[in-house]
N, C-alpha and C positions, 0 to 999 in steps of 0.2 A: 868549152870556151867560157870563160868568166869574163864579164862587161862590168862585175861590181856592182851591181845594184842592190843582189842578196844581203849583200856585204852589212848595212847598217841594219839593217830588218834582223839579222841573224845574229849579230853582236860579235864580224868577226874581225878579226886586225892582224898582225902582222906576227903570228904564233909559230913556236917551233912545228907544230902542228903543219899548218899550214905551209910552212918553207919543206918541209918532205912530200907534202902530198903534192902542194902546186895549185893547180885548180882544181882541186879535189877538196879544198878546205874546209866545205859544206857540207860536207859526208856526214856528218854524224846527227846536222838536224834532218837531213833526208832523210837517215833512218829511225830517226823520231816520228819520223810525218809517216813514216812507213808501220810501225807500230801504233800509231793511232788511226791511221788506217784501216787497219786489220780489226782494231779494235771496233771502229762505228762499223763495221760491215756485219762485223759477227755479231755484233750488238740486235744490227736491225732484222740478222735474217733468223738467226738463233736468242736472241733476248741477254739479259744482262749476265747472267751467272755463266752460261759458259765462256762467254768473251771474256770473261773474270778469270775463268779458268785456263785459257787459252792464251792470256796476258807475260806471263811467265816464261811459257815457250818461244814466245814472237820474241821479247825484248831478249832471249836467248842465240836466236837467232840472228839480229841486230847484233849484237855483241860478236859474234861468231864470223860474219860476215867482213866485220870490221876489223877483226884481230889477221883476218886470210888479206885480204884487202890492202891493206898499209902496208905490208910488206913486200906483196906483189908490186903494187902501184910503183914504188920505191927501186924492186930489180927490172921493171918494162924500164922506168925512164933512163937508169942506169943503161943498159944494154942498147941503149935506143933503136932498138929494132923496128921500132911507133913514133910518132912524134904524138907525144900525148902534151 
């Protein structure tokens, strides 16, 4: 459910992006927050250089997540088997 509040905070508008995903059009600072995430965890419990090392794989992952993601999102709403 999107209320829009995100909306100015994240810088988003009314993107081709957005008109596929729907209310999904936040996805990708989520998966920013979710890499920097990962990052201050590993930061605090392993220290700097492997969170450094470890940087690489996450935003991989992000990326990875994102590319399976938009497509699916795209054949549920299509199919409407969900009301998403």
């Amino acid at each position: 459910m999107d209320n829009g509040y995100l909306r100015p905070m994240a810088g988003c508008g009314s993107t081709t992006f957005e008109r596929v995903v729907g209310d999904g059009g936040n996805c990708p600072y989520g998966l920013g927050w979710m890499v920097a995430g990962y990052f201050l965890l590993e930061y605090y419990l392993y220290s700097l250089g492997p969170a450094l090392v470890s940087l690489p794989g996450n935003i991989l992952q992000a990326v990875a997540s994102l590319a399976c993601g938009l497509p699916l999102t795209a054949i549920v709403r299509r199919s409407r088997l969900f009301s998403l």
